[in-house]
Every structure is written in C-alpha cells, then in structure tokens.
N, C-alpha and C positions, 0 to 999 in steps of 0.2 A: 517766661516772665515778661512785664512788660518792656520796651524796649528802652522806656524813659525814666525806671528807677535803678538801683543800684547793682551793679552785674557783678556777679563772683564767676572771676577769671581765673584757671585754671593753667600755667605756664608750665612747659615742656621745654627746660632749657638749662643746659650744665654751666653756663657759663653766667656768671652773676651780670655782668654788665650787658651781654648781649639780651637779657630778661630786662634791665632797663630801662633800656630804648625801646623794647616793645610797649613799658606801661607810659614811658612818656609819647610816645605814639598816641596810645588809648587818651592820655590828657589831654592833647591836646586836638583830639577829635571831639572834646568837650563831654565826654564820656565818666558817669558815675561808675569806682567800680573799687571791688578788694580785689586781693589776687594773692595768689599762692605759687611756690616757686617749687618744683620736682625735676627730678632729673634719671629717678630708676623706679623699676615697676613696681617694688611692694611700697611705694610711698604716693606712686601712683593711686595703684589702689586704695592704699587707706583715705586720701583725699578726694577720693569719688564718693565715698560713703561721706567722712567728715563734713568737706568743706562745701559737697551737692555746688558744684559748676553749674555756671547758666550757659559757660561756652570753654572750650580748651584752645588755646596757640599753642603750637607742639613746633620745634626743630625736626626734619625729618629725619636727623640721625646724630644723637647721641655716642657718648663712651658707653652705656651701660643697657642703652633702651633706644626706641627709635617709635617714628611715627603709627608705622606699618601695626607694630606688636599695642601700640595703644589703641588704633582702631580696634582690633583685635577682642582687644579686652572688653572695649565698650560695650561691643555686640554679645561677648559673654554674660555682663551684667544685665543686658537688657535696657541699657543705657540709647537714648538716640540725640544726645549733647550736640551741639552744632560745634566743628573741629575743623578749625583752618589752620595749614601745613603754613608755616612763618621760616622759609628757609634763606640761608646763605647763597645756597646752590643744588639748583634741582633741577633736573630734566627735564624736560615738556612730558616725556615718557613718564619718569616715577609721577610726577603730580596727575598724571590720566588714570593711573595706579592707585594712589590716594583717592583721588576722586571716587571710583569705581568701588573699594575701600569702605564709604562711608565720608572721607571727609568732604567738609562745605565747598570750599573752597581755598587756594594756596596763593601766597604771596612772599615776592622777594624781600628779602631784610634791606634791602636797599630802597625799596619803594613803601615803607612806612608809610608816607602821606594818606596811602588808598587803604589802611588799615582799618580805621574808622565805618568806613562805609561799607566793607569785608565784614564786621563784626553786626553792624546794625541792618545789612542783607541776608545773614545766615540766619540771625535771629527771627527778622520777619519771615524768611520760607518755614521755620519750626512753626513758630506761629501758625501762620497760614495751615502747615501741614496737621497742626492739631484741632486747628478749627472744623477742615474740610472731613475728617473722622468724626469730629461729634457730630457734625449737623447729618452726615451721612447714617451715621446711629440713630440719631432722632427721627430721618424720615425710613429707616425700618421700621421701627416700631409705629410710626403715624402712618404707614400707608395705608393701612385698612381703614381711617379714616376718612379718605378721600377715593376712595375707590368704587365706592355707593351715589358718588354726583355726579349729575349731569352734566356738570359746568368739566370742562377741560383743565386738568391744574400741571402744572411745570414748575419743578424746581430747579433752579440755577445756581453755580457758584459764582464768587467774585470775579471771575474770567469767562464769563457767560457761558459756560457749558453744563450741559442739561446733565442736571446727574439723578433727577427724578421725572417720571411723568405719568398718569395714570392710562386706564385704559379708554376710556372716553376721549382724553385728548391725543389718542396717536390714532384711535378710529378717526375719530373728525378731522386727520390730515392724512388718511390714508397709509399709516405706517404701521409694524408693528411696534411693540413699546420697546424693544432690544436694539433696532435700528436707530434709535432716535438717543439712547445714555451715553454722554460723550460728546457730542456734537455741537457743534456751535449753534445758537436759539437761532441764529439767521436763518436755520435750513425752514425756519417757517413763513420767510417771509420775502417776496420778491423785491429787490435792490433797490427801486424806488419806495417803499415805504417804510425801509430802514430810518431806524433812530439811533444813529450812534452814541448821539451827547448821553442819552437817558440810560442807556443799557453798557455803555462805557464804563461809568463811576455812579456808581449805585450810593455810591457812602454821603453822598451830597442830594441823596432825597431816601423819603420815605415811603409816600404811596402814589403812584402816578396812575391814571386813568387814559385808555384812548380808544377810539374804534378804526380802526384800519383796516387794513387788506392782508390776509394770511394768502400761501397756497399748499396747495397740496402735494404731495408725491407725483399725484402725476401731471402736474404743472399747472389745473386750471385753482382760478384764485376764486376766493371766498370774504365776504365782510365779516369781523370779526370784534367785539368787545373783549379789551384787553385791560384787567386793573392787576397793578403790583404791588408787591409790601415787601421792605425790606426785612431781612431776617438778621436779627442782631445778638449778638451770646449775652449773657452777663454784664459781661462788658462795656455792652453800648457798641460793640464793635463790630460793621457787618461779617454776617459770615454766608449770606447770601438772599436770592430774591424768590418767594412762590406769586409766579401769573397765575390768576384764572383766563381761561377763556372761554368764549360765549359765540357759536355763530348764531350773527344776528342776521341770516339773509330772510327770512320773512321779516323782520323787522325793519329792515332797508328796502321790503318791497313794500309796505304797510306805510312808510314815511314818504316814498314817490308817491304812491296813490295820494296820500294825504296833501305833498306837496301842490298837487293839481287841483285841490277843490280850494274851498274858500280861505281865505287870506288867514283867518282862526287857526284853521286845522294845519295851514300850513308852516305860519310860523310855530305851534306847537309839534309838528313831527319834526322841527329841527334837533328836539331832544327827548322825543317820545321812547319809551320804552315800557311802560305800562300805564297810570294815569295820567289825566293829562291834566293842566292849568292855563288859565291866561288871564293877564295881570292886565286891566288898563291902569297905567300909574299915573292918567290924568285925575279920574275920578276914584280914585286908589277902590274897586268893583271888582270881582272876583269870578271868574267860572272854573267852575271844577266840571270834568266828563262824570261821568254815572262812575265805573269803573275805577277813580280818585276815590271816591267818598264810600263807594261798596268796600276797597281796599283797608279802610279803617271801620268798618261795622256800622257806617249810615245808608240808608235809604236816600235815594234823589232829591226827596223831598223835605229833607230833613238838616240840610246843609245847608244855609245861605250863602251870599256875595261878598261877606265882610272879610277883612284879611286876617281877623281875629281867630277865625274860621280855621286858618292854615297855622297861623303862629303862635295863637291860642293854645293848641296841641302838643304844641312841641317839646320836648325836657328843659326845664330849666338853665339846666348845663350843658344845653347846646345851642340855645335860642342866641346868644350873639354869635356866634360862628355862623349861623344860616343869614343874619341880617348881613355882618361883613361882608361876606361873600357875593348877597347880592346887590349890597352898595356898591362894591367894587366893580361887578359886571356893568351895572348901569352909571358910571362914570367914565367905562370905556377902559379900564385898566386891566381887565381880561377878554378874553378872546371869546367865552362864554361861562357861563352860570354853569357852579358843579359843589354840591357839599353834602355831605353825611351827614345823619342827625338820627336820634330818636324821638319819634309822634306817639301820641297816646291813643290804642283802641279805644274804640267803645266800651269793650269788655274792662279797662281799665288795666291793660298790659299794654307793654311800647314796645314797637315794632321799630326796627333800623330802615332807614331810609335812604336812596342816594337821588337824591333830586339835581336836574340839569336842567337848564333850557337855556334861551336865547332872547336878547333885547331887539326891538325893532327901532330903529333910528329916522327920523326926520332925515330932509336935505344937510341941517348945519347939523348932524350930528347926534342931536339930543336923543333920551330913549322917551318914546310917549308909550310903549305897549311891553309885554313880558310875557313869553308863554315855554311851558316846556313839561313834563314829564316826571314823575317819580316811578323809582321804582323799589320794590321791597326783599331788601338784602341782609335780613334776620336770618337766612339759615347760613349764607355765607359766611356771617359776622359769627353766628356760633359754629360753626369748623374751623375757623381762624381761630376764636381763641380757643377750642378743644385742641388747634395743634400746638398751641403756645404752652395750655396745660401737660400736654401730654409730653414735650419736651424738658419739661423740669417736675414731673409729678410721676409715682409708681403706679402705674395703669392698675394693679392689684388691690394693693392698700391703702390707694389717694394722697400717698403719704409724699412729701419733698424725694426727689431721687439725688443722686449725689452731685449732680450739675448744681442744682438750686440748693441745697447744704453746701457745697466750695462756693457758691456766693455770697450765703450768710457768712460764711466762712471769713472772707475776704472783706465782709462789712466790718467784721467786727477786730478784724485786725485793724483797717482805718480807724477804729474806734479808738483802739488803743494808741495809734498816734497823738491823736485832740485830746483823750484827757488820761493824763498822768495816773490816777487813781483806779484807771475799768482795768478789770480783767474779768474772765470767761473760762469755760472748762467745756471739755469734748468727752464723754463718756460715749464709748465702743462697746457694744451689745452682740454677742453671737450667744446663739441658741444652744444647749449643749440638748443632744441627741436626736436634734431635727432629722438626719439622713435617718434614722433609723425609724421615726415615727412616718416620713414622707414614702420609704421603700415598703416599708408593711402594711401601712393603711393605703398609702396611693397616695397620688398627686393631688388631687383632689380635695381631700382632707389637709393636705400640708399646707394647699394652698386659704383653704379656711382659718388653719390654724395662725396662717401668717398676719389674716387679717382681722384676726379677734386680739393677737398680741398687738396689733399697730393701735387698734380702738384703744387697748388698756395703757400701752402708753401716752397716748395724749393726756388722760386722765392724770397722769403722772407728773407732768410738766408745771411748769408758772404761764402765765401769760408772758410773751415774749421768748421765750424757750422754741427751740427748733425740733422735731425728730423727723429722722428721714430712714429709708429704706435705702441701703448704697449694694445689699449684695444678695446671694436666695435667702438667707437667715440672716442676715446681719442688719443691723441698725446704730445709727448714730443720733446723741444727741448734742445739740450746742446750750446748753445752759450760759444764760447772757448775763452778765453785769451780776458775776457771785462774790461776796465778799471774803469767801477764804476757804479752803478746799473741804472744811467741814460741812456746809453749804452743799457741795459737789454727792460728797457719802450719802448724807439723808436722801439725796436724789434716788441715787442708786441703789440703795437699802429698799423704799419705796416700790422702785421697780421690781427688783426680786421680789418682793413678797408679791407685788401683784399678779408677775406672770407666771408663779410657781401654784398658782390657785388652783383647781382643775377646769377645764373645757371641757364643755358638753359640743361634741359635732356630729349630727345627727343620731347615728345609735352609740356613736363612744364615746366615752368619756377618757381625755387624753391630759397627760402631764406633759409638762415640761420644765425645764429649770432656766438660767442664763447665766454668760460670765461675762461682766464691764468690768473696762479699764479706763481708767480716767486720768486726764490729763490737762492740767490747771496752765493757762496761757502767759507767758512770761518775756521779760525783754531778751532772752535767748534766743527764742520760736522770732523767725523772720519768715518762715510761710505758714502755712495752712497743712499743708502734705507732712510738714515735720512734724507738729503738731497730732494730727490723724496718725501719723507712722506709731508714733511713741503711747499716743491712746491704744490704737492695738496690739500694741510690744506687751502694754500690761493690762490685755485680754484675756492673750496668751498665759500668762503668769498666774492669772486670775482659773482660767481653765485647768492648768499642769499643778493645783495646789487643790482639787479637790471637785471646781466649776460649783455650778449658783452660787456665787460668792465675787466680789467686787477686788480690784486689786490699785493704788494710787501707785501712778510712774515714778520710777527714780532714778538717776542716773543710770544706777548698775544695772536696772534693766536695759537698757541702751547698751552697752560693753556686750550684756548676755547678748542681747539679738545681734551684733554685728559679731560676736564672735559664733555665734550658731551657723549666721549667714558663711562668714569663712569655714564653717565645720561640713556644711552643705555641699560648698562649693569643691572642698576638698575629697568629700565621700563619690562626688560624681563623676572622678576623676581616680579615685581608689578600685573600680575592677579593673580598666586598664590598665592601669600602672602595678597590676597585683600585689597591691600593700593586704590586701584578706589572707589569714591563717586558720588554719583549723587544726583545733587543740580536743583530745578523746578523754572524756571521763567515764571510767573503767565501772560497769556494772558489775555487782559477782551475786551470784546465784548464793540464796544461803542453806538451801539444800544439800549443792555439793562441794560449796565454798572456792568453788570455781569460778573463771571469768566467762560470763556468761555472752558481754558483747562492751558496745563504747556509745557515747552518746556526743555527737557532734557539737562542739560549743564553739564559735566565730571570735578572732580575735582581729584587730586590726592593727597594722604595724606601722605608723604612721611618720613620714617621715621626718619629721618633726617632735611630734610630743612621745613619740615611741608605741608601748605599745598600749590601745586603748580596748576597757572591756566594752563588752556589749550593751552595758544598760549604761553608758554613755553616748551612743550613737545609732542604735535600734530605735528606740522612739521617733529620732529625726529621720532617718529611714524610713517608717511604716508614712510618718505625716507629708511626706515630701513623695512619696511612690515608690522609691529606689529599693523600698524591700524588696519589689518582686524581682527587678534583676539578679539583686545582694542572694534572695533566698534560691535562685534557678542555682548561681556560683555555688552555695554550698551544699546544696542537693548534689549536684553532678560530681563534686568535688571528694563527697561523701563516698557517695555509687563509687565512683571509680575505685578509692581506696581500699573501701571493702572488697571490690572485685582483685584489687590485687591480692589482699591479705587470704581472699578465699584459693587461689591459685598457690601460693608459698604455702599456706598451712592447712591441707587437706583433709589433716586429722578433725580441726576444729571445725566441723561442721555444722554446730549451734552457736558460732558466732553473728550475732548480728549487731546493725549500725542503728543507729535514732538521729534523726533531723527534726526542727521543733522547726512548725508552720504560726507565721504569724495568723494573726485575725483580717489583716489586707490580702496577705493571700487566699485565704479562704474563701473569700467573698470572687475570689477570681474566676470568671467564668470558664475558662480554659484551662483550670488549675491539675485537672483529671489527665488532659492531652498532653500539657508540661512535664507532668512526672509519667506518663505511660512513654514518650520521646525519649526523657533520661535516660529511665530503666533500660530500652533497648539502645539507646547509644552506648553505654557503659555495659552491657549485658549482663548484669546482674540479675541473681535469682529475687525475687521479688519478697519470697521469703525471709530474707537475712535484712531488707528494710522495715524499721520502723518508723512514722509518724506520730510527732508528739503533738498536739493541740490545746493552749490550757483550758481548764475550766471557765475563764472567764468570757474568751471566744465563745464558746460553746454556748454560755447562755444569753452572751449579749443577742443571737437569733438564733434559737435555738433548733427554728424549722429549717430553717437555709443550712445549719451546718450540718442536722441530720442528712440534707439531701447530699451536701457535698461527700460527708462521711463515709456513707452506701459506694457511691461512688469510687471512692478509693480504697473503700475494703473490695473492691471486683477487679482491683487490680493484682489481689493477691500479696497487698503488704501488711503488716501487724498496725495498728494503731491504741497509743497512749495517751490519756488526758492525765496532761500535766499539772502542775499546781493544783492537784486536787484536796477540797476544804474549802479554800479559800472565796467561790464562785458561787456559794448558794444553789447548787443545781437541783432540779426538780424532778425529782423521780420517776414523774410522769416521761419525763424524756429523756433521764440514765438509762433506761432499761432497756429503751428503744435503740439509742447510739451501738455500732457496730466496733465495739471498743474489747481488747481485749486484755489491756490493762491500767488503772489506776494508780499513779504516781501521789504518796502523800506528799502535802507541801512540810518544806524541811521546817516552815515556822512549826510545827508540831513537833515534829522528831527532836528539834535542836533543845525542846524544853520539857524532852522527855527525863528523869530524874529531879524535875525542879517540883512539880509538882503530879497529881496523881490523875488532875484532868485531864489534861494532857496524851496521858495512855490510854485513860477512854475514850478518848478523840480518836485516837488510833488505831485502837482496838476495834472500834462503832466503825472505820471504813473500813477496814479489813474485811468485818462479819457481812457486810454489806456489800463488796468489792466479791465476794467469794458466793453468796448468796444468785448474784449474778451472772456468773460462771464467768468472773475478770479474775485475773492475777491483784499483785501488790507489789508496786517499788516504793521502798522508804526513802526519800532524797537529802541531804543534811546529814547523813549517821559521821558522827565526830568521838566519839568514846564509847567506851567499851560495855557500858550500863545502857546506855541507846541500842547498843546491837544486842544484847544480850534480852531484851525489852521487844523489840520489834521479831523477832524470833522466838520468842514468846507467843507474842501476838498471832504467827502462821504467813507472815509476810515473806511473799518466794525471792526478794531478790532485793537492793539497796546497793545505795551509793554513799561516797560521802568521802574527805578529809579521812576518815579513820584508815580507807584501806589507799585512796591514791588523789593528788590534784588533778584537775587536766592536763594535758602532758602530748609534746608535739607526736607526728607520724612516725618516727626515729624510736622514740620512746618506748611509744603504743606498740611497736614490732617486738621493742625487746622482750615486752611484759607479754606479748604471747608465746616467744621465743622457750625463754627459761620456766613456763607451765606454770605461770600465777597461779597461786591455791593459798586461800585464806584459812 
C-alpha cells in the first residue's frame, strides 16, 4: 500500500499498555493507521485473513506466542507482511535470528522515537521488492521485442543495476549478455564520462539524451548515442530506466570530416545525424541537404527555402514544443537544440522525429545562424510504446492484463471517494472445461478459443466497462458506475449466453460454458484485491452449483472460503499427524451369500470437529492436488491390510480389497509405477486388489482413461466402474474398457420398490453388464424387496445398510472371524 494512506497495523503484544506506547509512537510519527491488538496464534491467524496487515509489530516473546512462531506462520500463508521485532529485551543474536526469520527489521521499546521511520523503511523495501518482480515479468515477456534491433537496449532498476540487456548491446561492448545482469551500468562507461546526478535519481526526470564515450571489455573506448526513458507502474512511480544505445563512430568520423570543410557543413555536423538543416535567422532562408527532404518523400527540387517548409509539416500537437525549444536554444538558455516531434510524409503518414542542432553566435553573443540534423526515430517510438502495450496488455487476446485492470481497479476506487453515489462491480469469469478442450484439441485451439471469447466479450460490455485477461481461462470484468446489482446480472446473463454459443476453429466446432461471480463495490471493500478475492469466492460458488451460471457474493460465502482455506490448511497437515482412517464396507456375494471381500472408504478424524466423511473434504482434495498423496495413503494402507487378513485367514482365499481412484489421479502419468511400487512394497497378490473408477471419470476422457485402464489391468488387479447409470457412457467405449465389473449407482437400487422403472433400469445394466462378459454389484441394498429384486435381476454381488455399515479394521476381522454368511 502506499506509504502515505491509511496503514492496518497488526500488534503482537499481551500486555495492553505496552501495545500503547507502541501506537502512540506510530502517532506521533505522524502516521495514519487502525490497529489490532493479539497476543496468541489462532487470533493471530484469524486476523491475518480479517483484518489483511499492511505491517505487524510483534513482542519477541509472549506468555502464549512469540515472534519466531509468527514468522513461522506467515511464511505458511504465503504472506510476505513487512514484521518489525518491537522488543523490551533482545539479543543482538535472537534479532539476527529474526532477521534471517523473515522479519524487517527490530527495535527496542525503549527507543520508540526510530519507530516511525522502521515502519515507513520496511514499507518502502516491500514496495520496492514488488515493483522490482513486476517490471522483471514484464521485461520476460518484452524481450523478444527488443531483440530484433540494432539499436543496443539496457534495462536498469532504481539502483542502477542492469537487470536486462539484449544481445546486440552486450556484442557492441564485447560481453556476453550473462556477464553484464547484475552489474552496475558504470561497467559501461570509463570514469570520466560518468553522470552521476542523472543515473543517480531517475524519479526527477523523464527522458534524457546524450552522446558520450562507452567502453568495452576489453578497455578500448567507443562514441556512443545514449537516450533514456523512465519506466514508471501505474502509479506514476518509477520502477526503472530502458537506454538505447547507438555506436555512432562513423557518425563521429562523418561530423570531423564535415567539421573541416565549409563553415555550413560544419556547424551542421555539430548535430548531424541523418538530415541536415541550416537556418540563417537573419533572412529567416532555409537549406535543407537532399537526404532532409528525400527523408520525407520530396525530391531536391521540390522543397524550397521557407521555414514554412519545415514547420509547415509538422503535427499540430507538437509544433509549439519544437518552436520553444528552439527559442530557448537561440536565447542562450540551453547548451543546444534537441526536441521530438511528429512531421508529415508526403504520403500523408507522420514520421517521429528527433531534431538537434546548434546556434552560432556573434562576438556579443547573439545567434545570427542555426544548423543541425534530424533524425527519424518512428521505429524506436513504436517499440517503446509496443513495450509500454505489452506491459499492461495480454499479448494473446489484446485484451487489459491484470496490472492495467488493478489500475482501473484503483481508479475507480478514488472514484468512490469524490462522489458519494458511484459504485462499481467486478464480475470473475473462469471457463468451465477449458483444460479438457485445451489437452485434447491442443494448445493451439485453446489458444484460439481464448481469443474468440475475449472478441465476444467486448461485445458484451457498455462503453467505459473494462475486461481483461488476469489468468490461462480466466477474465475479469470492471463494470463502471452501475446503479445496482441488477445492472451487474444482465451483464453477466449476457455473457453466458454469448460464450455458450458454438465456435467454429478451423475443422471443430467447440462448446464451452462459464461461471461469474460478482461482486458490487461498497464502503466495506478498502482495496481492490478484496474486492477481486470475494468476486472469485463467488465464482467458485457459481462453479460447485452446476457452472454456466453466475453467482452474487454474500457474506457467507466469505465464512465458506475462509473456513475451506482453514479446511485446506488442516487437511495438509492430516497425513502427518495421521488424523486418515479406513472404515471396510462388506461385499457379500449373492450366490453363496458369503463375504466376498471390503471396499475401502476414507474417513478423517479430525481433531477438532471429529470425525469427518468424505464428501466433505475429497472435493477440496482432488481441487487442491492433495488427493494424490491422500489416495497413495490409502492404497498402501489398503494393500497392507489385506496382506495381513490374507496371512491370518488362509481359508478365505477369494477375499479381496477395492480402493476407489479419483479422476486427478487418473490423469496421473505415473499412476501405473505408484500402484506397481505399492503392490510390491506391501507384497500383495495383485489378485485380491480391486480398483474402482466412476463412470463419470471415465467419460469425462474417455480415451486417456482407456489408455490408463490397459495399463492397470497388466498389472494384474480387477477393475470396477463405479457409480454406474449415472455418467451417460458410450458403448462405443464400454466394451472396449478393461473392466470386469459394473457397480449400479445406489440412486437405483435405493428406489427399487417405489416404482417399476427403476428395476428396468437395473435389470437393462445387468443384461448389458453380463452381455459384456462384466459381473454386477448393486450398491445402496437397504431392505429386504431391494435384495430380493436385484437377485432377481442375476446381480453376483451387492452392498448396502441391509447386511453391514462401514466398520473399522477391528471389526472387519471380526466379521471374517465368525464366517459372515447371509
């Protein structure tokens, strides 16, 4: 934030009065600011989400908490808060500890005075430290921009070291380009033709011009044209300088020759660089060189003497900046003539211009003559602003990227200061099934398709409305000056319909859908980022309710996301701490009314809310990555069991285990090596495992999971598609899967006696299941007309409530113990 509005201070401190003196400190450092007063870690916590610190003062050791355990945390959240140690009594050692830690920097509570200037130093290094990563982002993406010119380009930061340079400018100093990032810009230039004032503090000019002396590596010196431009964010605030450079040594050998002949040419090579001029300003008479007037599409002859000639040409909107400047030269108040300008070709296009020269002066002073050079610096001017574009624009789609969206962002929040009545809405757009159209069709296509959606949203917009590209499928829109959140919906209603239309990209024709969340600007929102947070909170909401479809924020989805984020935070922290259980749901054969085997179902015992099922914490799982760890846990956890119960009970030799593979696993390219590891770490017979897959896996790709399928029936385990019914599958690619049996989904089973559909639903996958050459598990059997029904039907095996729940490993022993038989 910036340094000079309102700071939310963050206080680490048990004792009330000693928190205090801290904020009367900050008072009287003349410092804006709220503040929050904690003194143990889950209030911590909560107030890192809440109250979003612009800085923490922390005691470095509490009754309950301490500084150490708050660094700690920060770096868990991903937090990088500036955190100065405000202690009683510390170490030189623990505060080098702290430091090292993460914190800013530390001060004794005795010396308050230097608090102030602690707080507005830690501030400006974040700053700084967040500028020096954008502008380093922007010139990745811009360097192929600049790496096509002849001209030598250097980018510098506020401390003049080179953190970019192309390859043309480390040849023309004899370097490679790796030698030179890092370094101080001096290494180009020998001691005497140092400019410190200029390269010092950048923030007190704009573009500076010069020709001086570079050298080289290997120490001989060269003449050099050097112009700069400041590079500034959003803000207005530098975040650093791009030089070109130019060796102009035949230019320099071209202006001594010239120097030697006539008095004309000589005072014109004082600023020659490609056309040339000279002014007498007695008879205000004009020559222009051939090469001046060829420059703009005239012939020799075609030009005359007048000054109309020159000024005539020139854009409206810069013709007094070219006359100031060279009033100024010829009064003596610059050193010489130098200004930018656009001139009109011939052809009636306008070329950028950089004209220099020099006055010649009488004895007392006076200038009677004026000559000097232009030269034409159109393609510079357009990489300059290509790099300006490319730094707030999506190189793809053309569209605002999310630099220049957080600065509309941040206009329109000043908006809301000046007038009482504006408000504004942020609708959050992600794409619902882009990975899967981008991995099947290719990159290629996706990337088409990204830029045919960005076209149809513009179309979408009002004049003054923003949309921008902020992520691979995601886009944001700023809707400006709505007058009430109804407003907001038609927006978004709009869009879905638009981008759920089909695309034609070159031989496919592709669908897509979207989920927006919206998010209406209010005196609550004090940034922009909270605002964006809570538009996406109910993107999300908008996705997990069915996706194409729009969702408006409300508090509770705020609670929901920060209690997900603690669910997150807790589950990644659940295989260590072995809070995962595994509970066995008893198959029984209905042939011999035996138990046939168990099917592994995941419980979490959580230490807090107890114990939690699965379809409250799988979802977050599969969207977070943590299934593939979660599902390796209860694979191996499985295998082993089984391998015990296969050792105690030698009779039962057609017992086997079922583990159910999510759809993130699937997709896993080492998914085959994971469970071929298992199996022989646990030494199980491969036999006695099964894999379950649901139907809706299977058809979401259904080529990708046949290949993976193949693959795991060669390891010699059984495989089951689960929830089957429910997934639409195509029989073009049932027949082909390497499945050997068909699990109904229990919404059939469980409404088997309500009505009669039902059992031909059941009946129709059986006949089909069996036609196949797959078995049939009924899943859901809860009464006694359901099992008497499905046994009917020729179904080999079922689960359910009627014969057992899930039931821990203790249990599961007993029920093979005492010869379960139904």
């Amino acid at each position: 934030m910036p340094i000079n509005s309102e700071l939310s201070v963050l206080i680490l401190e048990d004792v009330a009065s000693e928190a205090g003196l801290i904020e009367d400190a900050i008072r009287n450092a003349n410092i804006q600011f709220v503040s929050s007063r904690v003194d143990r870690k889950d209030s911590f916590l909560k107030e890192l989400q809440s109250f979003s610190p612009d800085i923490i003062l922390a005691e470095y050791s509490l009754r309950e908490f301490d500084a150490m355990t708050a660094l700690s945390l920060l770096k868990e959240q991903g937090l990088s808060t500036p955190f100065i140690v405000v202690s009683g009594s510390i170490s030189e050692e623990t505060a080098v500890e702290c430091m090292k830690a993460g914190a800013s920097d530390y001060l004794f509570k005795g010396k308050l005075l230097r608090l102030g200037s602690a707080i507005n130093g830690a501030l400006e290094k974040q700053i700084s430290r967040h500028e020096k990563e954008r502008v380093e982002e922007a010139l990745r993406r811009l360097e192929k921009a600049v790496e096509s010119m002849n001209l030598g380009v250097t980018i510098t930061d506020t401390e003049n070291r080179i953190i970019y340079t192309n390859q043309a400018d480390a040849v023309m100093h004899g370097y490679q380009r790796q030698e030179l990032l890092g370094q101080d810009a001096r290494i180009f230039a020998p001691h005497a033709f140092w400019e410190p004032a200029r390269f010092k503090d950048p923030k007190k000019l704009r573009t500076w011009r010069r020709d001086t002396i570079n050298m080289r590596k290997d120490g001989s010196a060269f003449p050099v044209q050097l112009i700069s431009e400041v590079i500034s964010n959003g803000s207005g605030h530098p975040i650093g300088v791009v030089t070109t450079c130019e060796d102009i040594t035949d230019r320099k050998r071209a202006e001594e020759a010239l120097r030697q002949s006539e008095e004309r040419y000589a005072a014109a090579a004082e600023g020659a660089n490609d056309g040339l001029w000279d002014w007498d300003l007695d008879s205000d008479e004009f020559y222009f060189s051939v090469r001046w007037k060829a420059m703009l599409g005239w012939k020799e002859n075609e030009i005359g003497n007048d000054p109309q000639e020159w000024f005539g040409k020139v854009h409206s909107e810069d013709l007094s900046g070219l006359k100031a400047a060279i009033d100024s030269h010829v009064k003596g108040e610059t050193p010489h003539f130098e200004s930018e300008y656009r001139i009109q070709h011939r052809d009636g296009n306008y070329l950028w211009i950089l004209s220099r020269g020099l006055a010649i002066r009488n004895q007392t002073g006076r200038a009677y003559r004026m000559a000097g050079s232009q030269t034409d610096i159109t393609e510079r001017k357009r990489v300059e602003a290509e790099l300006e574009h490319q730094a707030l624009y999506d190189a793809l789609t053309k569209l605002p990227n999310r630099a220049l969206f957080n600065d509309r962002m941040a206009q329109a929040f000043r908006r809301i200061k000046k007038r009482g009545d504006y408000s504004f809405a942020v609708l959050f757009l992600d794409l619902d099934r882009f990975k899967l159209i981008n991995d099947s069709l290719g990159h290629i296509v996706g990337d088409q398709l990204l830029v045919k959606i960005a076209e149809r949203l513009v179309t979408c917009l009002r004049p003054g409305d923003t949309v921008a590209r902020v992520g691979g499928d995601e886009f944001t829109v700023l809707l400006d000056d709505v007058t009430d959140v109804g407003e907001a919906i038609r927006v978004a209603d709009r869009v879905l319909k638009e981008i759920a239309l089909p695309y034609r990209l070159g031989r496919h024709e592709v669908f897509t859908t979207g989920s927006i969340g919206i998010a209406i600007s209010s005196s609550e929102y004090k940034n922009a980022d909270d605002l964006l947070r809570d538009a996406d909170t109910a993107m999300y909401r908008a996705k997990a309710q069915g996706k194409d479809r729009y969702q408006v924020f409300d508090a509770a989805m705020h609670t929901r996301a920060v209690f997900l984020l603690q669910l997150e935070t807790d589950l990644r922290k659940a295989i260590d701490r072995n809070e995962f259980r595994v509970f066995y749901q008893p198959t029984i054969s209905l042939k011999t009314g035996k138990l046939s085997g168990f099917e592994a179902l995941m419980r979490w015992q959580h230490p807090n809310r107890g114990l939690i099922m699965p379809e409250e914490f799988i979802p977050l799982a599969e969207e977070t990555g943590l299934i593939i760890p979660i599902g390796r846990w209860i694979l191996r956890e499985a295998c082993n069991q089984m391998r015990r119960w296969a050792r105690q009970f030698p009779a039962y030799r057609g017992l086997t285990i079922s583990v159910n593979l999510s759809g993130v696993q699937i997709r896993e390219p080492d998914l085959y090596v994971q469970i071929d590891q298992i199996l022989k770490e646990t030494r199980l017979d491969p036999g006695t495992l099964t894999l379950e897959i649901t139907e809706s896996v299977v058809m979401e790709d259904a080529q990708a999971a046949t290949r993976s399928l193949v693959q795991l029936k060669s390891l010699g385990v059984r495989l089951h598609i689960d929830d089957f019914g429910t997934g639409y599958s195509s029989l073009s690619y049932l027949h082909r899967l390497p499945v050997d049996t068909l699990k109904i989904d229990k919404s059939f089973v469980s409404r088997i006696g309500m009505d009669q559909e039902n059992v031909e639903i059941v009946g129709t996958i059986a006949t089909l299941a069996h036609n196949l050459g797959m078995e049939v598990i009924a899943e859901g059997v809860e009464t006694a007309i359901q099992l008497s029904q499905i046994k009917a039907l020729n179904c080999e095996s079922a689960q359910g409530f009627y014969f057992s729940k899930p039931m821990d490993s203790k249990a599961a022993k007993t029920l093979i113990t005492t010869g379960f038989h139904w």
